[in-house]
LUMKELO-811583 format. One line per field, with one value per residue: x, y, z of N, C-alpha, C in turn; residue in one letter. Coordinates in steps of 0.05 Angstrom, whole numbers, plus 5000, padded with zeros to 4 digits. Each point is the difference from the previous one (the first is absolute). Layout:
BEGIN
npx	(X,...)
npy	(Y,...)
npz	(Z,...)
capx	(X,...)
capy	(Y,...)
capz	(Z,...)
cpx	(X,...)
cpy	(Y,...)
cpz	(Z,...)
sevex	(a,...)
END
This chain:
BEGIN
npx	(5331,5015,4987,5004,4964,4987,4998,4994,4980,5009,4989,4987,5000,5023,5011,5012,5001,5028,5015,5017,4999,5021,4991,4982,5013,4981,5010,4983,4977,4991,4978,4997,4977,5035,4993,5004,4987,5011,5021,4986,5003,5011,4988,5015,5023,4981,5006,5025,4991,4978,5022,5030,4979,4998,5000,4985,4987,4992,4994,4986,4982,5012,4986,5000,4987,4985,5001,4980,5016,5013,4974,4989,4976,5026,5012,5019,4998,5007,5020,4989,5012,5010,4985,5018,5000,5028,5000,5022,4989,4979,5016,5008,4972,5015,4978,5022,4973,5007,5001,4985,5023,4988,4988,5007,4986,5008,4992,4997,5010,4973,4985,5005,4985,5000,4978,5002,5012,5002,5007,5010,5018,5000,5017,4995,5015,4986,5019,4982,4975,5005,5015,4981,4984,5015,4985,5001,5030,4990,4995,4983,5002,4992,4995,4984,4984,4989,5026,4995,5012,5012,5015,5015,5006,5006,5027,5011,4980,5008,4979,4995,4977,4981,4976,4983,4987,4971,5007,5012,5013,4999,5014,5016,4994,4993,5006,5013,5014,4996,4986,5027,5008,4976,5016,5023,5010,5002,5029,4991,5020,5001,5003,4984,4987,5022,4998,4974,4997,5024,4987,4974,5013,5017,4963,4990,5025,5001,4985,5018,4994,5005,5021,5006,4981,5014,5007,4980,5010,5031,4994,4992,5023,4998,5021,5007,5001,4987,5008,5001,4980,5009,5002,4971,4988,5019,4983,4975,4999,5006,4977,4982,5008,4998,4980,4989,4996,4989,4992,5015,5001,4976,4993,5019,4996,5025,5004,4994,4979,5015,4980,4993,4988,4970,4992,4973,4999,5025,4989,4991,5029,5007,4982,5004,5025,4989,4978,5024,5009,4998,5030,4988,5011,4985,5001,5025,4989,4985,4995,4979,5003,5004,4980,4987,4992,4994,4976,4988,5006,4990,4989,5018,4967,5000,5025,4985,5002,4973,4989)
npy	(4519,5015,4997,5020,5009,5018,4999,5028,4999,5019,4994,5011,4983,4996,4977,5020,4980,4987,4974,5019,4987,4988,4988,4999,4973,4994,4991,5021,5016,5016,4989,5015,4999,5003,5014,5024,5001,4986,5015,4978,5018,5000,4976,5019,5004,5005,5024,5017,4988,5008,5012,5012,4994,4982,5020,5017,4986,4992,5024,5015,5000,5019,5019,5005,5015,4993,5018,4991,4979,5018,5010,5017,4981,4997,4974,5020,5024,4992,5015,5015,4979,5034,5006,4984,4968,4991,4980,5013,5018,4984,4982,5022,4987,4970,4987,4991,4981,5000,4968,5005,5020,4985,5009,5011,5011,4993,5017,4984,5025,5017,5009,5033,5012,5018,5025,5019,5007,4971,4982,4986,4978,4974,4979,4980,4985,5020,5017,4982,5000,5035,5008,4973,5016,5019,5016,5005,5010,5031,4985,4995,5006,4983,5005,4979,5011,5001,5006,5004,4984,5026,4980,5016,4981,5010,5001,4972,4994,5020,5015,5016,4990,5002,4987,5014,4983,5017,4976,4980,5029,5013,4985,5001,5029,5004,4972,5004,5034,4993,5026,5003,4994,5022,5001,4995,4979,4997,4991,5014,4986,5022,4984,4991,4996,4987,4993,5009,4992,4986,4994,5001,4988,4985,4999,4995,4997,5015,4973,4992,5024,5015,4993,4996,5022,5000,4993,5020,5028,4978,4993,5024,4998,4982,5021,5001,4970,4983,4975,5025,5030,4983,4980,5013,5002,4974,4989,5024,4991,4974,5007,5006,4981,4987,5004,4998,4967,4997,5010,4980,4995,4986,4997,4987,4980,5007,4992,4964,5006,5000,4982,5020,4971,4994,4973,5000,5014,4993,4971,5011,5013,4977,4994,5008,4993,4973,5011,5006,4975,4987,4986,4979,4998,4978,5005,4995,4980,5011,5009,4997,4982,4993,5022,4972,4985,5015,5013,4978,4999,5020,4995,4982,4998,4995,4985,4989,4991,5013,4982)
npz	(5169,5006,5021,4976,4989,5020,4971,4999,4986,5024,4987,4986,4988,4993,5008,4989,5019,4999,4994,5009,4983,4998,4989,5024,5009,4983,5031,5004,4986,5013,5000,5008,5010,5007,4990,4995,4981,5002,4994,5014,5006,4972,5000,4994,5030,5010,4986,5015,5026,4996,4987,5005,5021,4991,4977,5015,5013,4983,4984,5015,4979,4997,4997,4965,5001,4985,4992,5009,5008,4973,4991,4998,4984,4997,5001,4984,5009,4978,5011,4993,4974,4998,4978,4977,4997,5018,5000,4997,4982,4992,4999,4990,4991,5002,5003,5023,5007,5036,4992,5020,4990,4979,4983,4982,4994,4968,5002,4967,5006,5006,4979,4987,4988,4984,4999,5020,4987,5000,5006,5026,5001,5012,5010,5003,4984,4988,5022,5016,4987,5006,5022,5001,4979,5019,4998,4969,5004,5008,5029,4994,5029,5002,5030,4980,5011,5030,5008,4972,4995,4990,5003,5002,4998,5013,5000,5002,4973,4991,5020,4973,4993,5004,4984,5008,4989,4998,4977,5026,5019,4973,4990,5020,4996,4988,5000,5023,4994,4978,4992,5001,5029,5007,4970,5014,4986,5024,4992,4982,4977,5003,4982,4976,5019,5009,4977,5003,5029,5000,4972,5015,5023,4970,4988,5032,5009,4984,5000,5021,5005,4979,4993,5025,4994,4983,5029,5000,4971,4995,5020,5001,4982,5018,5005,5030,5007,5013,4999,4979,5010,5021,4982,4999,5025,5006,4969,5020,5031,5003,4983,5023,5011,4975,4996,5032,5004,4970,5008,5023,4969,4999,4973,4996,5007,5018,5024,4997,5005,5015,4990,5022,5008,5023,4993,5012,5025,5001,5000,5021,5020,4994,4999,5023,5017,4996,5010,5022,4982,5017,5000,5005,5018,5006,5018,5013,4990,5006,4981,5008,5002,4980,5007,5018,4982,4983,5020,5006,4980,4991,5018,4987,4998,4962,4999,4988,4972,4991,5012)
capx	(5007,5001,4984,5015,4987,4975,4986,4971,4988,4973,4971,4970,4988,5012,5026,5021,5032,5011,5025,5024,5038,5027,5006,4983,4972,4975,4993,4979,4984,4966,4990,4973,4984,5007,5014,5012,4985,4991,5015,4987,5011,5033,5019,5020,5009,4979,4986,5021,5000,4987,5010,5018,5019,5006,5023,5013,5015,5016,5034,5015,5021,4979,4977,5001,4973,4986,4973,4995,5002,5022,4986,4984,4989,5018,5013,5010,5008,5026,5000,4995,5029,5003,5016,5006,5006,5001,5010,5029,4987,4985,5009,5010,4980,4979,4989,4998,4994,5009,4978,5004,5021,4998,5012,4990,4981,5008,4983,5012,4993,4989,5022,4985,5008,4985,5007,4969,4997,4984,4986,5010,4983,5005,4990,5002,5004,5018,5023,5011,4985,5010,5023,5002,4997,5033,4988,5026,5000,4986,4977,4973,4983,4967,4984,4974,4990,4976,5011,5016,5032,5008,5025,5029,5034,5036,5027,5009,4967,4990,4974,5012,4970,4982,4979,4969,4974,4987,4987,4996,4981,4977,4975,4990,4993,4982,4986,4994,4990,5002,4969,5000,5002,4981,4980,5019,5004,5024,4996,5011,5012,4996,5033,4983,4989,5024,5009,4979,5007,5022,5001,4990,5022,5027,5003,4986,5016,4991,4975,5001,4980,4979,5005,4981,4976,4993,4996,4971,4983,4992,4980,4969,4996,5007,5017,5014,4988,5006,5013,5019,5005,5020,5023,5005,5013,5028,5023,5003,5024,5031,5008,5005,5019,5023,5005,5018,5030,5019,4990,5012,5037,5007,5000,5014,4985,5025,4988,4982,4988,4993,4972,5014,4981,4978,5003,4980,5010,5018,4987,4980,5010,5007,4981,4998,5024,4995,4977,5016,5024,5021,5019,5016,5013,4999,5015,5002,4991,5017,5011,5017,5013,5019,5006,5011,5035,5019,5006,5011,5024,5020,4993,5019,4987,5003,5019,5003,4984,4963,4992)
capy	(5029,5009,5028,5027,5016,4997,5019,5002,5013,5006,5021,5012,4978,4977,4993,4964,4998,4986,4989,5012,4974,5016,4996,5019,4985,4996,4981,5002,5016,4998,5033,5008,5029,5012,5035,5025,5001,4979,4993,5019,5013,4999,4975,4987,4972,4975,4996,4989,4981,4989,4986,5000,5001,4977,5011,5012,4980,4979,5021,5027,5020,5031,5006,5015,5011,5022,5011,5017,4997,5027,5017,5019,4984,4971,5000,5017,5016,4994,5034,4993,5005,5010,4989,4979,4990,4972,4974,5005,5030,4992,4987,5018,5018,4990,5013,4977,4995,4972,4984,4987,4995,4988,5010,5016,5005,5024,5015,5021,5027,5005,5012,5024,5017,5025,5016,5009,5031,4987,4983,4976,4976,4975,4975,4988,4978,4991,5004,4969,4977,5010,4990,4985,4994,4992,5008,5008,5022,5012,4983,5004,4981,5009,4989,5009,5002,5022,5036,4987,5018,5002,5008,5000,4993,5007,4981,4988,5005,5027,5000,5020,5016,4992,5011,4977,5003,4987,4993,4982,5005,5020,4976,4985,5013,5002,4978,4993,5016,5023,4988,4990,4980,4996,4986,4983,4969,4990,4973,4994,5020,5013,5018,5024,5019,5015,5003,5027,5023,5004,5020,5023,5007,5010,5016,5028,5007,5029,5001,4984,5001,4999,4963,4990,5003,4981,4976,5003,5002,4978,4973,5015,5009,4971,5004,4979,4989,5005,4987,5006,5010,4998,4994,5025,5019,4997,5003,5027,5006,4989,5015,5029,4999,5003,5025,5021,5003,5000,5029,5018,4984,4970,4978,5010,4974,4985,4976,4993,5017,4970,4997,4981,5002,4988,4991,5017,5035,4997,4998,5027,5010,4995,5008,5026,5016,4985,5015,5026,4998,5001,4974,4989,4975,4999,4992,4973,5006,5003,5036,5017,4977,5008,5026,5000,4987,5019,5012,4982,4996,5027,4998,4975,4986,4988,4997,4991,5012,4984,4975)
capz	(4999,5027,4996,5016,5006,4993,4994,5011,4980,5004,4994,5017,5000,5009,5008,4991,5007,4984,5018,4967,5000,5008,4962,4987,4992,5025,5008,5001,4999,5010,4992,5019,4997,5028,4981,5024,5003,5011,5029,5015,5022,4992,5010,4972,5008,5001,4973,4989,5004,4987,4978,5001,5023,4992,4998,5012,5024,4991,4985,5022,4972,4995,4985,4982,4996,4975,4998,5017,5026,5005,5001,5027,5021,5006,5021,5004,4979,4989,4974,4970,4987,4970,4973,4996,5033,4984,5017,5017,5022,5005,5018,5018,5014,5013,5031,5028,5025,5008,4996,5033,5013,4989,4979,4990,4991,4988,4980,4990,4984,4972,4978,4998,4980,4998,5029,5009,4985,4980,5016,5015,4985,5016,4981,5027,5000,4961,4988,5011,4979,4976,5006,5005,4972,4984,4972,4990,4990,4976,5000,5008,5013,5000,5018,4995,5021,5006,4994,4979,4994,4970,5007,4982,5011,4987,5001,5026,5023,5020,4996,5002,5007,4994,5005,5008,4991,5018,4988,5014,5013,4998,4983,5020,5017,4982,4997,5023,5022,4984,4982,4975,5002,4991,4979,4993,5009,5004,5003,4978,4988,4963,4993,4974,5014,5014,4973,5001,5015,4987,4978,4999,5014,4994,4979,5015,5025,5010,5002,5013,5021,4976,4988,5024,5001,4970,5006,5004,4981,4982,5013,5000,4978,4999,4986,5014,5003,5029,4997,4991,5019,5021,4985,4982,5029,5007,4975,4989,5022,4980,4973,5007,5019,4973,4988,5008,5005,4979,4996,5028,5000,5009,4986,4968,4983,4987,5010,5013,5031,5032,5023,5015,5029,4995,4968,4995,4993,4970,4977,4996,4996,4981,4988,5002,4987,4970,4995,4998,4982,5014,5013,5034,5009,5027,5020,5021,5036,5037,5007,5022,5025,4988,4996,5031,5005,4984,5019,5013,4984,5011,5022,5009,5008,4990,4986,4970,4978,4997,4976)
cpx	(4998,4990,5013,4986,4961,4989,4962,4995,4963,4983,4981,4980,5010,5025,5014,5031,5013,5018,5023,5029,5019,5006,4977,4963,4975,4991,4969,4984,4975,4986,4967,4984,4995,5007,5001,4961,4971,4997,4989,5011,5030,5011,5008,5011,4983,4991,5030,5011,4982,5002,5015,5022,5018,5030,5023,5013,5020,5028,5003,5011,4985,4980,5001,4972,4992,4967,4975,5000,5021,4983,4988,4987,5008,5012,5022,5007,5024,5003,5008,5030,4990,5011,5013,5007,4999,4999,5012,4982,4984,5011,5019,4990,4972,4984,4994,4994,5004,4964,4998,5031,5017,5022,4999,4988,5013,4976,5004,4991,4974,5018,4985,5019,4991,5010,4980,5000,4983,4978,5013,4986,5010,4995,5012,5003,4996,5021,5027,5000,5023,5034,5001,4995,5023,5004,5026,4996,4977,4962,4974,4981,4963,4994,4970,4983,4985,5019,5025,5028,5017,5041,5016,5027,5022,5020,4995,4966,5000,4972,5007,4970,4978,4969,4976,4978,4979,4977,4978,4976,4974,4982,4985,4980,4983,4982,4980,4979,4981,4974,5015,4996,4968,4990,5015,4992,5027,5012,5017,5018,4998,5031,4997,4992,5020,5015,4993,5007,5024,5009,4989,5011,5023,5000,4988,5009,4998,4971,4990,4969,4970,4994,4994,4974,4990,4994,4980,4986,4993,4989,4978,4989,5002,5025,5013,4981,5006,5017,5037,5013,5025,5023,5008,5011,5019,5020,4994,5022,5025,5008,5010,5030,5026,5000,5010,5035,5016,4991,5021,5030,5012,5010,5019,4995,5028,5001,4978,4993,5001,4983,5005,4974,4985,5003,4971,5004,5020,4986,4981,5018,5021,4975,4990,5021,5006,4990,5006,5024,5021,4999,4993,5004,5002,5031,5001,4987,5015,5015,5000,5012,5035,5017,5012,5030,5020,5012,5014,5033,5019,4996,5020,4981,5006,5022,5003,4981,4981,5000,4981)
cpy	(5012,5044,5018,5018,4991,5026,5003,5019,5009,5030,5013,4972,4968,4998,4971,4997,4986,5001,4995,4984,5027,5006,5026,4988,4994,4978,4990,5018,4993,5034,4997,5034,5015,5026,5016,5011,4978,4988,5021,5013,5005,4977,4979,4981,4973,4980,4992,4968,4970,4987,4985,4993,4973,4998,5017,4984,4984,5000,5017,5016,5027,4991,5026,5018,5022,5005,5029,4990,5026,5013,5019,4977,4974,5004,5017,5015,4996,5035,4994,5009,5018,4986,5022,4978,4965,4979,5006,5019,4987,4988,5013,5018,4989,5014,4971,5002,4961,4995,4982,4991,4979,5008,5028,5011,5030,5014,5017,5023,4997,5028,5017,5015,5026,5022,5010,5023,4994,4970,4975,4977,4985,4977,4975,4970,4992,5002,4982,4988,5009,4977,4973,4989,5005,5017,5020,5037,5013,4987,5020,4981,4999,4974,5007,4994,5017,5020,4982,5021,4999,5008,5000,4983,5004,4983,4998,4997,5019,5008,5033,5023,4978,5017,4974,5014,4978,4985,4980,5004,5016,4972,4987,5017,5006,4984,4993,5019,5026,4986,4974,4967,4977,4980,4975,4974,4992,4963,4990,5019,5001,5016,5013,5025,5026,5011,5020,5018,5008,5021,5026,5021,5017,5025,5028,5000,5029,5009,4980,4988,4991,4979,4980,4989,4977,4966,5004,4994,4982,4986,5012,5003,4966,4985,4977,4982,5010,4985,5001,5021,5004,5004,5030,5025,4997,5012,5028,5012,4998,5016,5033,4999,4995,5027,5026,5002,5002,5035,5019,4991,4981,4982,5007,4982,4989,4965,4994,5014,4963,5005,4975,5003,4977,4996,5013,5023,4997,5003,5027,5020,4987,5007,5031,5016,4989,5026,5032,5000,4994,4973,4991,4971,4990,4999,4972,4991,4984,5023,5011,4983,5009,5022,5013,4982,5026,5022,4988,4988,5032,5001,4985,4972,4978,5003,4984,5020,4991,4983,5015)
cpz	(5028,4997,5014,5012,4988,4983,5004,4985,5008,4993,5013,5003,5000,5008,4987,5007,4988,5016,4977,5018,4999,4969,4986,4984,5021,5003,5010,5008,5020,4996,5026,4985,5023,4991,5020,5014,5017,5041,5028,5027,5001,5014,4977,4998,5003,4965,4977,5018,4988,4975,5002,5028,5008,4991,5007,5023,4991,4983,5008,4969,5002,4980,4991,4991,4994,4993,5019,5034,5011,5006,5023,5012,5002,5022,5017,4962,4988,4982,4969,4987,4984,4978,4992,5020,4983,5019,5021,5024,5020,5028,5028,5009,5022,5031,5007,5016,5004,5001,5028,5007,4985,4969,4988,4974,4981,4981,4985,4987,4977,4986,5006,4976,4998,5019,5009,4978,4972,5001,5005,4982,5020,4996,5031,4993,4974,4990,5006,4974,4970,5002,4991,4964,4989,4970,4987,5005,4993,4988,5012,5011,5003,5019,5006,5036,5014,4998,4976,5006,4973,5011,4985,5004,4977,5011,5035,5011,5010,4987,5000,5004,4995,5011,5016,4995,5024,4989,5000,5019,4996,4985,5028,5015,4969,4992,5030,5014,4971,4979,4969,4999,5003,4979,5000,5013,5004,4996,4962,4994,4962,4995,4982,5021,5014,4980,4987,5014,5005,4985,5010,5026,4996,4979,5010,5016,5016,5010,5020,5020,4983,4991,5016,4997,4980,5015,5015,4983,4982,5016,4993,4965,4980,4974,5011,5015,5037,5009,4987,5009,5021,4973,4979,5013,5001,4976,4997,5012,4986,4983,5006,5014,4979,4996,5005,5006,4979,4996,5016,4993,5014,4988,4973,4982,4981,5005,5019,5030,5014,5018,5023,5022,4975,4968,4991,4985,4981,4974,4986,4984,4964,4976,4987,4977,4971,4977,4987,4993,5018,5009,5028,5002,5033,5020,5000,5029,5026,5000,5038,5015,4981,5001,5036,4993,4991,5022,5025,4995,5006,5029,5022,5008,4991,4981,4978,4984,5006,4981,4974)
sevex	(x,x,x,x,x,x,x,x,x,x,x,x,x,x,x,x,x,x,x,x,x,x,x,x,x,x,x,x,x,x,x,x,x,x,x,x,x,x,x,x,x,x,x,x,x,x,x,x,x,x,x,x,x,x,x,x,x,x,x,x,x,x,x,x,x,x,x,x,x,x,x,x,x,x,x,x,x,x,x,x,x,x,x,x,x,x,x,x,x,x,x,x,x,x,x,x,x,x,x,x,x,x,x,x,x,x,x,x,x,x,x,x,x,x,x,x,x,x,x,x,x,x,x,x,x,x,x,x,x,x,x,x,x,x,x,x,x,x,x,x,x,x,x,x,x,x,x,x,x,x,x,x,x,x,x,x,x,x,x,x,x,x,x,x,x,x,x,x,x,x,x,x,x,x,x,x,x,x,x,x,x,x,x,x,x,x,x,x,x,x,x,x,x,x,x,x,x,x,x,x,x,x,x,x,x,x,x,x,x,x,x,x,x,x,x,x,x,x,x,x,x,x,x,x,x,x,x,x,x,x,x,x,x,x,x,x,x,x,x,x,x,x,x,x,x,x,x,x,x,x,x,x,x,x,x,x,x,x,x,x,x,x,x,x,x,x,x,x,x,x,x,x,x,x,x,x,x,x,x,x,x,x,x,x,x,x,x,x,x,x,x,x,x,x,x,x,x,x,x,x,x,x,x,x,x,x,x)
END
């Protein structure tokens, strides 16, 4: 297979490149814990050589990229696409910079929705992952994660709104920096347990802050074991985080909701939405490498269909 381009799929915490054929297939993946956040003194290039430079000498092909290397503290600011915004937009909206003279380097657009008269939402490399599940008409996306995303796609993949929840990160900052995390044992998992807090999440949603507290009170009231704990925190979060969004006209519960990211978190989130009467079905994976051939594809980068 001969390589048209390097996709790069970098984060606040890792990097995974991939070397994408002219067909759209992957010839080979490497991944490092090189993320945006990682990189010290903004020497990106050093950290994007490190993987990848091998290839670059050797196929002289652009490189396709997504995530938060667009961001304020990436490598350069990529401006955010209003939605609605599809494949096509995306791509005519890239921000290039030359890679040591070398190649270049396309970044593509994160999304924004909303307004200031009400409140901005943003999203930075899921909507790569969204493009790339290929998902039907009239779908509901759910990228479970530290800022989760609830998206809408309509015809041609257009990502017509979506929302984020910070579900990921307040468990992390609650468990870590917060008294609750106190009675807990970390290390196992209890799914009866997430199962609990789950339930007691979706059915006090309006009570969000309140409901919280309960992963104090049952360790203290030895309701929950300590041990079960972490797993009961996450399924109260999850549960609060359904609920609001089926509360904000998210959800019509006509078809399956596509979970798409980490098989973990999925599973949480399938569980979850099990719980609250509602359908899902995972994604395909390699979603975002896919989702670079699609852009890459309106782009003229890549001229066949995706495998």
């Amino acid at each position: 297979m001969n390589p048209s381009f390097v996709s790069l799929d970098w984060g606040t915490s890792s990097l995974r490149a991939t070397l994408v054929s002219t067909e759209g297939g992957i010839i080979e993946a490497r991944s490092a814990a090189g993320g945006v956040m990682s990189v010290k003194d903004r020497q990106f290039e050093a950290s994007l050589n490190a993987i990848c430079r091998d290839w670059i000498d050797q196929f002289g092909c652009p490189i396709v990229a997504s995530g938060m290397i667009g961001s304020r503290q990436g490598w350069v600011e990529a401006p955010y696409l209003d939605c609605p915004a599809t494949p096509a937009a995306a791509a005519g909206a890239f921000t290039t910079l030359s890679i040591s003279n070398k190649v270049d380097m396309h970044i593509i657009p994160g999304l924004r929705c909303g307004s200031g008269a009400s409140m901005y939402d943003v999203m930075r490399g899921e909507e790569t992952q969204i493009w790339g599940a290929d998902v039907e008409p009239d779908t509901l996306c759910v990228l479970p994660g530290t800022h989760s995303k609830w998206a809408f796609v309509g015809e041609q993949s257009r990502i017509t709104r979506f929302a984020t929840y910070m579900t990921g990160e307040l468990y992390g900052l609650l468990t870590r920096h917060g008294i609750l995390g106190r009675l807990m044992e970390f290390g196992g998992s209890d799914s009866e347990a997430f199962a609990r807090g789950a339930t007691l999440g979706l059915n006090h949603s309006s009570q969000a802050t309140h409901v919280l507290f309960a992963a104090r009170t049952a360790g203290l009231m030895g309701e929950e074991q300590p041990a079960a704990l972490p797993d009961y925190l996450s399924g109260i979060l999850i549960g609060l985080e359904v609920a609001s969004a089926m509360a904000g006209e998210t959800v019509n519960g006509k078809q399956p909701i596509v979970l798409i990211g980490d098989d973990d978190l999925c599973a949480r989130y399938e569980a979850a939405l099990q719980l609250a009467g509602l359908q899902s079905v995972r994604a395909r994976d390699g979603a975002t490498v896919q989702g670079h051939v699609r852009v890459a594809r309106e782009a003229g980068i890549v001229v066949c269909e995706p495998v």
